[in-house]
N, C-alpha and C positions, 0 to 999 in steps of 0.2 A: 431330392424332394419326394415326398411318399408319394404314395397312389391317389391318394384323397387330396392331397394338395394338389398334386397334377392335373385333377379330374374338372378340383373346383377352378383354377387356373384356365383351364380350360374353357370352362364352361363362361367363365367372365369373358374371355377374348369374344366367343361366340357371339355374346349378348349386347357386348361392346358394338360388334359391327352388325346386327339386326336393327341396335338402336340409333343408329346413324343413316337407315334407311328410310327414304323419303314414306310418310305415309304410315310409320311403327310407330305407334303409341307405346310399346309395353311389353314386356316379354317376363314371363316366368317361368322355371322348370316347372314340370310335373311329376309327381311321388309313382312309383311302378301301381300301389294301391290305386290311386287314381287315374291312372291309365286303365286298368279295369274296369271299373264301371265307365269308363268314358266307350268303351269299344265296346259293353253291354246295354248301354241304350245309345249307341248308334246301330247294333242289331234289330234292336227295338224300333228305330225311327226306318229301318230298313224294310222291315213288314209289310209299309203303307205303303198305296199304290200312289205315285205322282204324278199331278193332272189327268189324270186316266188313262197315262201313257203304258206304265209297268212301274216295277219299284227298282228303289234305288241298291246302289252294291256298290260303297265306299272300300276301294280296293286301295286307294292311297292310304285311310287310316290302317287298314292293316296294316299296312308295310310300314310306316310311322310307328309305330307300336312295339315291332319287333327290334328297334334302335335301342342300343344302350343308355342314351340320353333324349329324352322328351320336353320341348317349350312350348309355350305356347304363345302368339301372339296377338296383340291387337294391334288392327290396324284400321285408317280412315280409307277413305272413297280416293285419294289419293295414290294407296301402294299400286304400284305396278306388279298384276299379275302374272306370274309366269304361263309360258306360252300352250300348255297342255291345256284344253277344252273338257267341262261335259259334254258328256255325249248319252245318245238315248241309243243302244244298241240292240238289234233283233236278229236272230240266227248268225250273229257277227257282221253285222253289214251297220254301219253308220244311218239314222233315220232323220234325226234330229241332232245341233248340237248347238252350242254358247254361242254366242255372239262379244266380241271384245273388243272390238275397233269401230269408230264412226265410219271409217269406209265399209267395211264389211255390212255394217246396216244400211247403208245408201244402196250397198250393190243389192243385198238382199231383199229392198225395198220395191226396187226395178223388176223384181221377176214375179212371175205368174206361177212359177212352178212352188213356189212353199206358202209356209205361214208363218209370220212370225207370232210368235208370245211375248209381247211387250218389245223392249228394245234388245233383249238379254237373251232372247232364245229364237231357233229357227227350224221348224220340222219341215221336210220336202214331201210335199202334197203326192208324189206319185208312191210314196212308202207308205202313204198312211194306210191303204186298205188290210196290205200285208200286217202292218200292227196289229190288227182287229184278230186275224188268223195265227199269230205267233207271238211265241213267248218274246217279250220285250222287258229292258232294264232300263235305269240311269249308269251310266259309268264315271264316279266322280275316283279319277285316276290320280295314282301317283306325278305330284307335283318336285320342279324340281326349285333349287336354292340356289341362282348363281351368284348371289353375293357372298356364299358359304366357299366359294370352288378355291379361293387361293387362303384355304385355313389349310395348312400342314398337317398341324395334328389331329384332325379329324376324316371319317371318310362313311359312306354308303347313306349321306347328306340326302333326304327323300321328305318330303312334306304331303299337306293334307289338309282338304276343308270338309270342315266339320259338318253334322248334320246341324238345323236350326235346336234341338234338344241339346245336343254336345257343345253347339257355344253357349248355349243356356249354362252348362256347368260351368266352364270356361271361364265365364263373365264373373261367375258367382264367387268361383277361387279368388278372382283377382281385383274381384268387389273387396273380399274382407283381407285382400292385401295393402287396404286404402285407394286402388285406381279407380277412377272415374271410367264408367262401363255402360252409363246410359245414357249415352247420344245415339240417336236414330244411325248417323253415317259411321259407326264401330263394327267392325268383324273381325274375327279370330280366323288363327289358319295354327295348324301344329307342324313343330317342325323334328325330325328324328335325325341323329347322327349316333356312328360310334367312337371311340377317342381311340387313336393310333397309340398302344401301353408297348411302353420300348424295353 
């Protein structure tokens, strides 16, 4: 089998089993060109300060990026996120971060000591002043893929959520691929791997 058939072989097994994952609507590659501009206005969407906390530094899209192989997906309010959080970081110390579980917002609901931001985020009140005095970020980190872990021929499997600008593209690619892109409950996440060439 050539390298091209290998790759594309590949890439269908991949796609096969993201598409059998509760909550994926859709999955398409991404062209090296279009990775480009995707990680040039998420620099761009990186500029802007978030909630007045600091700005953000999508460190998972880099590393997504430098994969041999780029997807991207869509998915409903349904997938199951993997277990890595945002997080709002200052001088390296954790301030602020996600919320993912209905327990976790019950516990968080119960204390005196933070605040949440809707149901989905949670900053601790005695960090805040120190935000005021020091450089603070978002840290939207390298996500992992464990329904990718028992593909053989693939490996350094690393994912990514995108900024609200970068699913805008996303959406857009896989608009004039014919898929259905605009339901309120749709989000994209990218996913990067390399292919094991024997």
């Amino acid at each position: 089998m050539s390298s091209l058939a290998c790759r594309k072989a590949v890439i269908e097994k991949v796609t096969s089993v993201l598409k059998n994952v509760k909550g994926i609507r859709a999955v398409c590659e991404l062209e090296k060109e279009e990775c480009k501009v995707l990680l040039e206005r998420e620099m761009e969407a990186e500029k802007c300060v978030l909630g007045g906390m600091g700005r953000g530094f999508n460190a998972g899209m880099r590393e997504v990026l430098k994969r041999e192989v780029i997807l991207a997906i869509l998915h409903t309010n349904e997938y199951c996120w993997p277990p890595e959080k945002i997080q709002i970081i200052s001088m390296g110390e954790v301030i602020g971060e996600e919320i993912r579980t209905e327990d976790e917002l019950k516990d968080f609901k119960g204390r005196k000591d933070v605040v949440l931001i809707g149901d989905t985020f949670v900053i601790y009140k005695d960090k805040v002043s120190e935000v005021l005095s020091r450089i603070s970020y978002f840290l939207f980190p390298t996500l992992s893929v464990p329904e990718l872990k028992d593909i053989d021929e693939i490996y350094g499997v690393v994912a990514a959520i995108p900024s609200p600008p970068v699913d805008m593209l996303i959406k857009e690619k896989m608009k004039k691929l014919g898929i259905e892109v605009d339901r309120r409950d749709l989000g994209t996440e990218i996913i990067g791997f390399n292919i094991c060439h024997k």
